[in-house]
VEXDREN-2710 file (C-alpha; in Angstrom, 1 decimal):
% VEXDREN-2710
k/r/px/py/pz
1/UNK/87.1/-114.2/118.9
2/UNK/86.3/-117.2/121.0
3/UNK/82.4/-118.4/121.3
4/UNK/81.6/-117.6/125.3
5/UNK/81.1/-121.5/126.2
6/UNK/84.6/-122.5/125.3
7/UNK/86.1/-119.1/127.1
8/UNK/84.1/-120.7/130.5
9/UNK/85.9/-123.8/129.6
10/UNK/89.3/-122.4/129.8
11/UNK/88.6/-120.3/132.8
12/UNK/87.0/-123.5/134.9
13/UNK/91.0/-124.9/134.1
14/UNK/92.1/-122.1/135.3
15/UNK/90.7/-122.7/138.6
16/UNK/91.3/-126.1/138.5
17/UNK/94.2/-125.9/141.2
18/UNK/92.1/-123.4/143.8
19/UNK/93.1/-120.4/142.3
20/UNK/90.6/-116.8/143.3
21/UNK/90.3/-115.2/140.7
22/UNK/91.0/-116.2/136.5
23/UNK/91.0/-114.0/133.6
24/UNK/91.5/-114.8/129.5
25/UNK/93.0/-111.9/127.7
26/UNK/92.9/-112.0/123.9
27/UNK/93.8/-109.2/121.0
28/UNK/94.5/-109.1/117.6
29/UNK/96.6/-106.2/116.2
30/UNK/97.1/-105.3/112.8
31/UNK/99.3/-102.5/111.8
32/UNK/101.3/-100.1/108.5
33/UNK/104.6/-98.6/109.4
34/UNK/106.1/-96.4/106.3
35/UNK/109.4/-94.7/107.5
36/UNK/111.3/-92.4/105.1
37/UNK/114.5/-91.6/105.8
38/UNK/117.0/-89.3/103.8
39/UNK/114.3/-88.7/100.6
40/UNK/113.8/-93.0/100.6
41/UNK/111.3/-94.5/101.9
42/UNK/113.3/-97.1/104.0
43/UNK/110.0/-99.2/105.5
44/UNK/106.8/-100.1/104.2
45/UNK/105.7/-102.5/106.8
46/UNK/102.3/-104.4/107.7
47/UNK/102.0/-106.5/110.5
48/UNK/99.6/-108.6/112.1
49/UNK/99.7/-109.7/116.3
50/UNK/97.4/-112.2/117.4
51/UNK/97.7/-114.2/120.9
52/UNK/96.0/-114.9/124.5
53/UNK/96.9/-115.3/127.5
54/UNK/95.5/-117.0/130.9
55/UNK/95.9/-115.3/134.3
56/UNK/95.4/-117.1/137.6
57/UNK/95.7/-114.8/140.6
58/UNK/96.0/-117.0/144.2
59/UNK/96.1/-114.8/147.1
60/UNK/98.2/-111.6/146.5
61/UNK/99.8/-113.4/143.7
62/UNK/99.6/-114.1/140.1
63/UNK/100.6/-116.8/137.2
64/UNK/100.6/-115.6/133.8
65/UNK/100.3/-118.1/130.9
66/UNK/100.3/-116.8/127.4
67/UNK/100.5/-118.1/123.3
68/UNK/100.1/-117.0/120.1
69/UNK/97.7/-119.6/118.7
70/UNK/94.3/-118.7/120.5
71/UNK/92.5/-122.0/119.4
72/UNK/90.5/-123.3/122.6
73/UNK/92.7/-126.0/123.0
74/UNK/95.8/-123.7/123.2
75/UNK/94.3/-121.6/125.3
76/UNK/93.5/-124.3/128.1
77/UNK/97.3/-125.3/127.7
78/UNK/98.0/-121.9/128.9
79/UNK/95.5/-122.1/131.3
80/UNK/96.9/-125.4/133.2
81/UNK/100.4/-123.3/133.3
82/UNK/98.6/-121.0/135.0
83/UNK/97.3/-123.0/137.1
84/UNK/100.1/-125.3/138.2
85/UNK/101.5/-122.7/140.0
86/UNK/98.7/-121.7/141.9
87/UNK/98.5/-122.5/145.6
88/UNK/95.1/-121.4/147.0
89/UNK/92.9/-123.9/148.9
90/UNK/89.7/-122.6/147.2
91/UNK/87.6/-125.1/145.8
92/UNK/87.4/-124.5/142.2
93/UNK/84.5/-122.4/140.4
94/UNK/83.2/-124.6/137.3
95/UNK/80.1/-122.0/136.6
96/UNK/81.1/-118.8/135.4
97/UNK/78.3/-116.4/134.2
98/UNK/79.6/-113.7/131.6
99/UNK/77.8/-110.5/130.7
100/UNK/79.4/-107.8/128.3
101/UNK/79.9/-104.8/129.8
102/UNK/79.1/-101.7/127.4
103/UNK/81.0/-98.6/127.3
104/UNK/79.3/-95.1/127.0
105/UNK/82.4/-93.9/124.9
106/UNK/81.7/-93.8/121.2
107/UNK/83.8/-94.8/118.3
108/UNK/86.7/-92.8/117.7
109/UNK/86.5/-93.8/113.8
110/UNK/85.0/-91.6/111.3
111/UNK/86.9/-92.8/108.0
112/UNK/88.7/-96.4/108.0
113/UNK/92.4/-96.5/107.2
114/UNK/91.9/-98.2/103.8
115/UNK/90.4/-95.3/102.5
116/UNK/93.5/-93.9/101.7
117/UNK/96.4/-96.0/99.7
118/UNK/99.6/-96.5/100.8
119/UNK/101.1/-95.1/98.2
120/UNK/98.9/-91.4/99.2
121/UNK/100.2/-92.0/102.7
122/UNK/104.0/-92.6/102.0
123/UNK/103.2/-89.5/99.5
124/UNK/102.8/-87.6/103.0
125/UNK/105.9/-88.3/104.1
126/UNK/108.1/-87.1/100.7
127/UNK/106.2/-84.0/101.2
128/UNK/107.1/-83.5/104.6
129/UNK/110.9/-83.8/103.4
130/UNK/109.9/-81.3/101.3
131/UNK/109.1/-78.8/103.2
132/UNK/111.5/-79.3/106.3
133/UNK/114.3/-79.1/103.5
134/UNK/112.7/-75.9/102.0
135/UNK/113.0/-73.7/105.6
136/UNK/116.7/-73.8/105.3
137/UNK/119.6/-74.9/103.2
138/UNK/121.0/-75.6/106.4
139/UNK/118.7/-78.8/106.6
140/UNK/120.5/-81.9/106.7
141/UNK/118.7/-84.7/108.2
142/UNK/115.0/-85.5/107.8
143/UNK/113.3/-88.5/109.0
144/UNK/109.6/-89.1/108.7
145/UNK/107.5/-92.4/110.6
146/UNK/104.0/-92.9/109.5
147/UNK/102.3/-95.2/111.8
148/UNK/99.0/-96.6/112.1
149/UNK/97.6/-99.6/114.3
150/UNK/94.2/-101.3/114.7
151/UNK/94.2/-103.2/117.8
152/UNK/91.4/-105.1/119.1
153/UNK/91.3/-106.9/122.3
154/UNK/88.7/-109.3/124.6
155/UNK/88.8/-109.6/128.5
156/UNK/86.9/-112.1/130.5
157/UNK/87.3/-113.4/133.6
158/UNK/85.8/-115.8/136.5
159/UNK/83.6/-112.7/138.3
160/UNK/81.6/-112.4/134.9
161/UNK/83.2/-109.6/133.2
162/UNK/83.4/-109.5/129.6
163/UNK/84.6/-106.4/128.2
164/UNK/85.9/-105.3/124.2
165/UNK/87.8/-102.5/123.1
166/UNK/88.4/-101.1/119.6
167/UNK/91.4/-99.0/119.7
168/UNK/92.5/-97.3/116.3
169/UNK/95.4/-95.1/116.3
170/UNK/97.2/-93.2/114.0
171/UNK/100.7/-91.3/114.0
172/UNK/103.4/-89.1/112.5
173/UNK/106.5/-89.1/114.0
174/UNK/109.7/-86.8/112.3
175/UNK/113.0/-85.5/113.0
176/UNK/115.1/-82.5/111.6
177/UNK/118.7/-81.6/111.7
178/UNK/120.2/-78.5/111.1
179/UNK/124.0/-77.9/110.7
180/UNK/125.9/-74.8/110.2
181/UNK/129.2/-73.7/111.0
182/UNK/129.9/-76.8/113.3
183/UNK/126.8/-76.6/115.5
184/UNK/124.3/-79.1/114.9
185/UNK/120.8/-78.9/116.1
186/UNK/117.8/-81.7/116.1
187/UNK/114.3/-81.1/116.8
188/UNK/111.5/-83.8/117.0
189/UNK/107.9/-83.2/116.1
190/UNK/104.8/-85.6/116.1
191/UNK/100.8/-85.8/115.8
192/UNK/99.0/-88.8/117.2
193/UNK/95.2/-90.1/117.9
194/UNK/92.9/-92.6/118.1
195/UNK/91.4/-91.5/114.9
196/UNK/90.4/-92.5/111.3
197/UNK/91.5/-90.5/108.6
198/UNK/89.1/-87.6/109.7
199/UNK/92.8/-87.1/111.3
200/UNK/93.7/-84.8/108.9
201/UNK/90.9/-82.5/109.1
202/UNK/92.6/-80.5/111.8
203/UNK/96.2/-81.9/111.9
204/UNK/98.9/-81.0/109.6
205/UNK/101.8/-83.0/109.5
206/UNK/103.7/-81.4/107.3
207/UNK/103.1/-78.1/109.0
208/UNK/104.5/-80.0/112.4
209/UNK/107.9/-80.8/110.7
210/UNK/108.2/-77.3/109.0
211/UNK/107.7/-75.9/112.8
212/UNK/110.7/-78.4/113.9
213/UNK/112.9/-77.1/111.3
214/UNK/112.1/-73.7/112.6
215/UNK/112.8/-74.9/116.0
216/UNK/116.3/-75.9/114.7
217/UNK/117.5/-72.7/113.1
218/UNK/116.5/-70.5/116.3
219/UNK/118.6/-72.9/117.9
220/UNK/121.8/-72.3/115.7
221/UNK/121.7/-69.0/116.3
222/UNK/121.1/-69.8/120.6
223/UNK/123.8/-69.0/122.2
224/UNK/124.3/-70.8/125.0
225/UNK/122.1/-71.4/128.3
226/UNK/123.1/-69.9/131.3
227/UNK/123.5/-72.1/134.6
228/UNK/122.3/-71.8/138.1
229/UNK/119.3/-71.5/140.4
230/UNK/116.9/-69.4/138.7
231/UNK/113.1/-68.9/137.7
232/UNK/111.8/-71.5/134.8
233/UNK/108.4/-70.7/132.4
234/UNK/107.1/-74.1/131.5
235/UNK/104.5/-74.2/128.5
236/UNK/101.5/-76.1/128.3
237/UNK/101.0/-79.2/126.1
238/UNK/103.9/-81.5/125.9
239/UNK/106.1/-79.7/128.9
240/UNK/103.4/-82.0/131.2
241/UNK/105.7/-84.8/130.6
242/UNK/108.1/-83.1/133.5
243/UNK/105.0/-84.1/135.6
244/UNK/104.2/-87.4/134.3
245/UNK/107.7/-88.6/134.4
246/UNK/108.4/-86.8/138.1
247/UNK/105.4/-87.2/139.9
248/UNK/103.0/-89.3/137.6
249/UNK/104.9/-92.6/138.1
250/UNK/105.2/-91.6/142.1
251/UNK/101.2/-92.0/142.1
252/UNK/101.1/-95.5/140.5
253/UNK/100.0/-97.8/142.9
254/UNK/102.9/-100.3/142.7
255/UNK/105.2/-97.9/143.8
256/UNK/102.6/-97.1/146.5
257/UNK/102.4/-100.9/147.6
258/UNK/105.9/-101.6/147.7
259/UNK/106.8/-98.0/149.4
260/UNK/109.3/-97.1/147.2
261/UNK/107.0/-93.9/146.1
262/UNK/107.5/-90.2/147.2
263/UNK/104.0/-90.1/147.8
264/UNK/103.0/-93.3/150.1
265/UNK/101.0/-92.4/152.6
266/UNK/100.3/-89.1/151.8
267/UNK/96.4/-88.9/150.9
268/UNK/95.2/-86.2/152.7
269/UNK/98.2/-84.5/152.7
270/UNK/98.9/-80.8/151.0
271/UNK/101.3/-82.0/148.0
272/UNK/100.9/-78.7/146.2
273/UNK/99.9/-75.2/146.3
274/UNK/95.9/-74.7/146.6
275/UNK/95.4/-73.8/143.0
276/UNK/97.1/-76.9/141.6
277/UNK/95.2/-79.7/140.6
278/UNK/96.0/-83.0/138.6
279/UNK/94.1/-85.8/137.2
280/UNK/94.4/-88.7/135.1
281/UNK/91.4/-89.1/132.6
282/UNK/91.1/-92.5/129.9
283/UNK/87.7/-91.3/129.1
284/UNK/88.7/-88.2/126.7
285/UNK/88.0/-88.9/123.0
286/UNK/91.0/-89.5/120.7
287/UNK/93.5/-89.3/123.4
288/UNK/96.1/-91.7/123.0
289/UNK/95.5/-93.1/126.1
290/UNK/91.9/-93.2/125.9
291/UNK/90.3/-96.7/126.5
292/UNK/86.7/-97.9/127.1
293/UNK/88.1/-100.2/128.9
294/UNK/92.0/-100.9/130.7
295/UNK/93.6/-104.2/130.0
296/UNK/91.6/-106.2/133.0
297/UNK/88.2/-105.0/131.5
298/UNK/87.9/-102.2/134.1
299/UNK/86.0/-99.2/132.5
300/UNK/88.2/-96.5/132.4
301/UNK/87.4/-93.4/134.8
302/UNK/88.2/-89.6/135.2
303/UNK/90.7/-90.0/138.3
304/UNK/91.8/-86.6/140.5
305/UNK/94.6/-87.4/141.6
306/UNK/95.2/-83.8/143.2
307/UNK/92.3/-81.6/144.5
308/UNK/93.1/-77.6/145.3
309/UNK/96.8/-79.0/145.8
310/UNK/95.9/-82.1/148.5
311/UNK/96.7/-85.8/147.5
312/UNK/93.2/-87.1/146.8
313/UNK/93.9/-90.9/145.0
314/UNK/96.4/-93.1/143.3
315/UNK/96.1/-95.4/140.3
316/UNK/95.0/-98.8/140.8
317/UNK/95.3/-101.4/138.5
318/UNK/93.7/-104.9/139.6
319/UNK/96.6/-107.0/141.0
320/UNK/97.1/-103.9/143.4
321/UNK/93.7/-103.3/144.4
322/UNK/93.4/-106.8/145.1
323/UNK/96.4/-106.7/147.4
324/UNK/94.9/-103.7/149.0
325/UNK/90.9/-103.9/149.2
326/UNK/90.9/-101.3/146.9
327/UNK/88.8/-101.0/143.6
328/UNK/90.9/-100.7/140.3
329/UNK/90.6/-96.9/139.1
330/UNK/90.8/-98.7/135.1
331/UNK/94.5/-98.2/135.0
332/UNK/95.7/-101.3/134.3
333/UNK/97.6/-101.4/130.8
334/UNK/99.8/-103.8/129.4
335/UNK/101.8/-103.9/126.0
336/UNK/100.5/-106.6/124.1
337/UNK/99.2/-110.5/125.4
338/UNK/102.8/-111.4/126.1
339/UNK/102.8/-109.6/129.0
340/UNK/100.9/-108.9/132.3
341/UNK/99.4/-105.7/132.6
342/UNK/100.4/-103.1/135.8
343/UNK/99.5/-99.6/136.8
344/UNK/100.0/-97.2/134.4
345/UNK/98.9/-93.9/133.7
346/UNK/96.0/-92.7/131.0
347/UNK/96.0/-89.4/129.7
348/UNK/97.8/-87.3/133.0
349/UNK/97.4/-83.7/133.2
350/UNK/97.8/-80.5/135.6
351/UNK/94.8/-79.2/135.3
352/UNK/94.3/-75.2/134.6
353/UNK/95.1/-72.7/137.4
354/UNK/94.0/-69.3/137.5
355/UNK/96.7/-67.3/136.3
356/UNK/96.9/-65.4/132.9
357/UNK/100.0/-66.8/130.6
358/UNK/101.0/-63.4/129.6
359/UNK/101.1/-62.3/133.5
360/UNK/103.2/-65.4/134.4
361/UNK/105.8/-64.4/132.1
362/UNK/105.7/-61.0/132.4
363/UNK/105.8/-61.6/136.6
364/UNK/109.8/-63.1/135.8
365/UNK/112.6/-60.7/136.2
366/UNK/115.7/-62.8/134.9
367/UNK/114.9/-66.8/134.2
368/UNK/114.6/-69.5/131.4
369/UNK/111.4/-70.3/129.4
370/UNK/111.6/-74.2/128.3
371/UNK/109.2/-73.5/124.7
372/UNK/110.7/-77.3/123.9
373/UNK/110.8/-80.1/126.5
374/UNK/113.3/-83.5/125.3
375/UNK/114.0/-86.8/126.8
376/UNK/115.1/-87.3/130.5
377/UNK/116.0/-89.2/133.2
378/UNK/114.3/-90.2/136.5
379/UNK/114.3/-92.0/139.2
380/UNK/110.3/-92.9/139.4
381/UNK/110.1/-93.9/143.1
382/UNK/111.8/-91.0/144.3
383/UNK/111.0/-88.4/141.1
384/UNK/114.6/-87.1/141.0
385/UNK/114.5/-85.8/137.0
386/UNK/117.0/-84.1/134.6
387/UNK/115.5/-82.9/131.3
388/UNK/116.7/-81.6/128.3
389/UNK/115.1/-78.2/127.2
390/UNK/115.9/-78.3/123.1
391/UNK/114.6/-74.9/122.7
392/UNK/114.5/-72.3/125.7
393/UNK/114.4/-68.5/125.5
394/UNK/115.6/-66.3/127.8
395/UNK/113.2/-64.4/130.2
396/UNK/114.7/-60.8/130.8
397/UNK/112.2/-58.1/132.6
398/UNK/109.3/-60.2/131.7
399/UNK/110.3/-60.5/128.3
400/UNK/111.3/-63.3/126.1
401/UNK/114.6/-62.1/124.2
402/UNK/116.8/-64.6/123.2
403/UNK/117.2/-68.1/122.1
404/UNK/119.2/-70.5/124.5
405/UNK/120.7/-73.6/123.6
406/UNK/122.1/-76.4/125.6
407/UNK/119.7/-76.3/129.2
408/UNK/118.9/-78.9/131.0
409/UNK/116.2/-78.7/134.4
410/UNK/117.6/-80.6/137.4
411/UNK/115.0/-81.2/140.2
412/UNK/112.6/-83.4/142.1
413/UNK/110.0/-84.1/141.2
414/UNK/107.4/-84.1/144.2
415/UNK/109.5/-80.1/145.4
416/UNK/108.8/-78.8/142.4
417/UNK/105.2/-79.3/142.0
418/UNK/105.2/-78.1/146.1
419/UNK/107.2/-75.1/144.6
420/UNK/104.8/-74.0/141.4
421/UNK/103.3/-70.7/142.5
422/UNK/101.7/-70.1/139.2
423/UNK/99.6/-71.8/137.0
424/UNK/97.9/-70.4/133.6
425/UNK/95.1/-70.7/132.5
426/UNK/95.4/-72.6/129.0
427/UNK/95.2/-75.6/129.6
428/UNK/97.0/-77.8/126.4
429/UNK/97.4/-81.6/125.9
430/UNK/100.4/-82.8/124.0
431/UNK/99.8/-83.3/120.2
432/UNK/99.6/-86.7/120.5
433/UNK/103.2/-88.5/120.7
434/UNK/103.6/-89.9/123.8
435/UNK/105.1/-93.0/125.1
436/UNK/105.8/-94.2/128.0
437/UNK/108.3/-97.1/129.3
438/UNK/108.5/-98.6/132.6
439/UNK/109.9/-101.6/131.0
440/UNK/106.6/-101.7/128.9
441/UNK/105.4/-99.4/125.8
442/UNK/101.9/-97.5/126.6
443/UNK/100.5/-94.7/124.3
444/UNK/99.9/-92.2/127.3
445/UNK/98.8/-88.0/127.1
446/UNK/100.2/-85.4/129.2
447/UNK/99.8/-81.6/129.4
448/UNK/99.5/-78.7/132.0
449/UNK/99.1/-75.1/131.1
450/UNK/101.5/-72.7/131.7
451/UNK/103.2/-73.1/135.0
452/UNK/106.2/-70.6/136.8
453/UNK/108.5/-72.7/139.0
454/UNK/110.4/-69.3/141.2
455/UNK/113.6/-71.5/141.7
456/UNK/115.0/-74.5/139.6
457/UNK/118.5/-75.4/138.8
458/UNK/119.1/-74.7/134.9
459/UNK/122.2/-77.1/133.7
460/UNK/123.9/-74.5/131.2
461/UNK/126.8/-74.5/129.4
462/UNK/127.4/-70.6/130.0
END
């Protein structure tokens, strides 16, 4: 974006006040949003991002400059911002020798966006009314989101790195709801990658919304979930965002830092049972949060976070590292240029255990299987959760037999992964829809195979 010589100029401001370490972050986003909504397409949106920022770290600290013009001038404005809050004594470095790093991870792009028109793509969506409205004449709400974003970014900084990543991702997001006889049911579905338009060759979005309509009559013929202490069956695939939300976050390492995490101070430690292991991986192709690189211009790694059910690593980002001798572990992410970028998770997973699905459910006597996971709430540090199950079945004698409605799981989340004493062995990652907050958006991954927690409390309404 910027010719090397002038990115050296604006990093030798940068140290102008003493600071350690300087860094130039640049990306330019371009993006299609189509949203249909009640058979009209309500959005057809394109979109175009493009800024910089400067970052001066001093110390344990950090001043972040950043600007939507990403001239060279500009950029050196941000850059004395920066630096007028630095403090260091260090003389500063005027001689900054940049290298690109390569990544061995290939393009995730078979077939460009523009192949297609977006008049085919909205087309997509009216057929996915369609056929949500065609499972039942009890359908009476479908919304459909069509996404797709090309963003491009550039990381350099004052210990020679210079690293560029391609990220291409495309999305379908939907919701359908079901009425009849004054119960009302909603069930979300979505299909995500970093992908071209070979996307479709084995992902079928309208086939996704058809199985949320599904999803929504069982449900309106649920009755309602029973409550107490009681065995839970948790799928594979998307039911890993219990542990990405209840532990994942615990094992980010600015909850480590600051001590507010369940698991400070625990490498080493048994955290799980021996068959259990986790692990955070940006390297997996097409994962949403796959990167060659993170957002300092680390190179993105397989992390174990959990090894035969020990606490074996956390994830570092480079401010934390830095405040802890540590190396980064690539997992340092940020939402866009306007903001600084802070541990987050990749693609998070419990890995596969040794334990036959069909066994685990058949071992459960009386209990709750949680086919759907929802939203929830957590409290990160500690991983005290309560999530929604929006389509459970009953387990009775190691049968499924009935649909519940109306459950929610109530735990924490560092005793419940201590309390797993089964894990499958089929392994799933979500289809591709995850987000993550923690007061920034990140396209994230979770999954787990099929895991039996013997004693959870079910919130029910029976």
């Amino acid at each position: 974006m910027l010719p090397t010589e002038s990115i050296k100029r604006i990093l030798s401001t940068a140290l102008a006040n003493g600071g350690d370490l300087a860094e130039v972050y640049l990306e330019d986003s371009q993006s299609l949003r189509l949203v249909l909504d009640d058979r009209k397409l309500e959005q057809a949106v394109r979109g175009n991002d493009i800024g910089g920022g400067v970052r001066v770290f001093y110390g344990n600290t950090a001043a972040y400059a950043y600007t939507d013009d990403v001239t060279e001038e500009a950029l050196i404005e941000a850059a004395r911002a920066a630096a007028a809050a630095a403090r260091g004594t260090n003389q500063s470095r005027v001689s900054v020798d940049l290298t690109q790093r390569k990544s061995p991870l290939k393009s995730m792009v078979e077939r460009p966006y523009d192949e297609m028109s977006t008049a085919a793509k909205a087309d997509i969506l009216r057929r996915m009314d369609e056929a949500a409205r065609a499972v039942s004449p009890h359908v009476v709400q479908v919304g459909a989101r069509y996404d797709e974003i090309s963003r491009r970014v550039w990381i350099y900084n004052s210990d020679g790195v210079w690293a560029e990543d391609d990220r291409q991702m495309l999305e379908f997001m939907s919701q359908v709801t079901s009425q009849r006889e004054g119960v009302i049911q909603s069930a979300t579905a979505g299909l995500g990658a970093q992908s071209g338009l070979e996307f479709f060759d084995n992902r079928d979005p309208i086939a996704a919304i058809v199985q949320a309509a599904e999803a929504t009559m069982r449900m309106l013929d649920a009755k309602p979930a029973p409550a107490g202490e009681m065995t839970v069956v948790i799928p594979g695939g998307w039911g890993g965002v219990l542990f990405h939300e209840a532990c994942g976050h615990c094992m980010e390492a600015d909850f480590i830092t600051n001590g507010s995490s369940a698991y400070a101070g625990l490498v080493g430690e048994r955290v799980g049972p021996d068959f259990l292991s986790a692990v955070d991986d940006g390297t997996i192709p097409n994962r949403r949060g796959t990167m060659r690189f993170d957002d300092e211009g680390t190179p993105t790694q397989r992390t174990v976070l959990i090894e035969n059910g020990i606490l074996k690593e956390y994830m570092w980002d480079l401010t934390e590292a830095r405040r802890m001798g540590r190396a980064s572990t690539g997992n340092g992410r940020r939402e866009s240029f306007r903001h600084m970028p802070m541990p987050r998770m990749t693609n998070t997973f419990i890995d596969a255990g040794p334990h036959d699905p069909e066994e685990i459910i058949s071992s459960v006597k009386k209990g709750i299987y949680a086919k759907r996971m929802g939203g929830g709430q957590v409290e990160i540090g500690r991983g005290d959760y309560v999530f929604a199950v929006t389509e459970g079945w009953l387990i009775e004698d190691g049968k499924l037999t009935a649909p519940v409605r109306g459950a929610t799981l109530v735990g924490n989340g560092p005793q419940t992964l201590r309390e797993i004493d089964m894990i499958g062995n089929d392994l799933d990652l979500d289809p591709g829809l995850g987000h993550c907050g923690k007061t920034q958006s990140a396209k994230v991954s979770v999954g787990q195979p099929t895991v039996r927690v013997p004693k959870l409390t079910v919130g029910g309404t029976e």
